[in-house]
N, C-alpha and C positions, 0 to 999 in steps of 0.2 A: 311844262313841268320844270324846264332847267330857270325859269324865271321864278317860279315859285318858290326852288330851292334858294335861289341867289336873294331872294327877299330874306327870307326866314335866317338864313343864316347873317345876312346884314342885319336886321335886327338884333338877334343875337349877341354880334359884337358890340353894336353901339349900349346897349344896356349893362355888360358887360366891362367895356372901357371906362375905369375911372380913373381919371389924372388925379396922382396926390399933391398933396397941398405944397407950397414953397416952402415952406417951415422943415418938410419931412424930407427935402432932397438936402444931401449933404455927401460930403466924399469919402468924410472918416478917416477913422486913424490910418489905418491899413494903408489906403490909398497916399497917406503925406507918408508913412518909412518906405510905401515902396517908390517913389518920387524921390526922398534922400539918395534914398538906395542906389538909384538911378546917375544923382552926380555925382556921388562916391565913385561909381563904375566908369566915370567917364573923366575923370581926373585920375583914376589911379593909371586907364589907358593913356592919359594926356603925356604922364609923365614916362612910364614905361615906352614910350615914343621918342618922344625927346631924348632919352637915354640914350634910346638905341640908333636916333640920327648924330648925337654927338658920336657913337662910338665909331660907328660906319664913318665920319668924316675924320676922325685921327686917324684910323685905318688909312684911308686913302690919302691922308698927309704923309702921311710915313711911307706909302709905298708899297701896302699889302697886297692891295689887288695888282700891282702892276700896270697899270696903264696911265701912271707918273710921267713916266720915262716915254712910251711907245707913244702916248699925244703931244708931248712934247717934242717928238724925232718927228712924228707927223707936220706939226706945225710949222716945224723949221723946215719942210724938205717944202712945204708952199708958197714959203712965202721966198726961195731962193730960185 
């Protein structure tokens, strides 16, 4: 019985399955703005990054966070 079902319905499919033609596959518009889309989004993060490593490294030139001063007393108590 369970062979019989498993024929009938693979027939089924195969009568069923038609590959379209190469002509008819394309990606469309949709798919190239949502692809812009995509390195828009990844340059506007690129840059919003960089920003915000520049700002973190003046920070820490300057002395914000504090640990200017305490790696440098570190360093010096090692190497004396």
């Amino acid at each position: 019985m369970h062979a019989l079902a498993a024929t009938v319905v693979n027939t089924l499919v195969r009568a069923e399955d038609k590959a379209p033609e190469d002509k008819d596959v394309v990606a469309g518009w949709t798919a190239f703005w949502i692809f812009i889309g995509l390195i828009v989004a990844v340059v506007v993060i690129g840059i919003a990054l960089t920003r915000s490593l520049r700002t973190a490294q003046k920070a820490k030139d300057a002395g914000v966070y504090g640990d200017g001063t305490s790696a440098d007393a570190t360093d010096a108590d090692r190497t004396e």
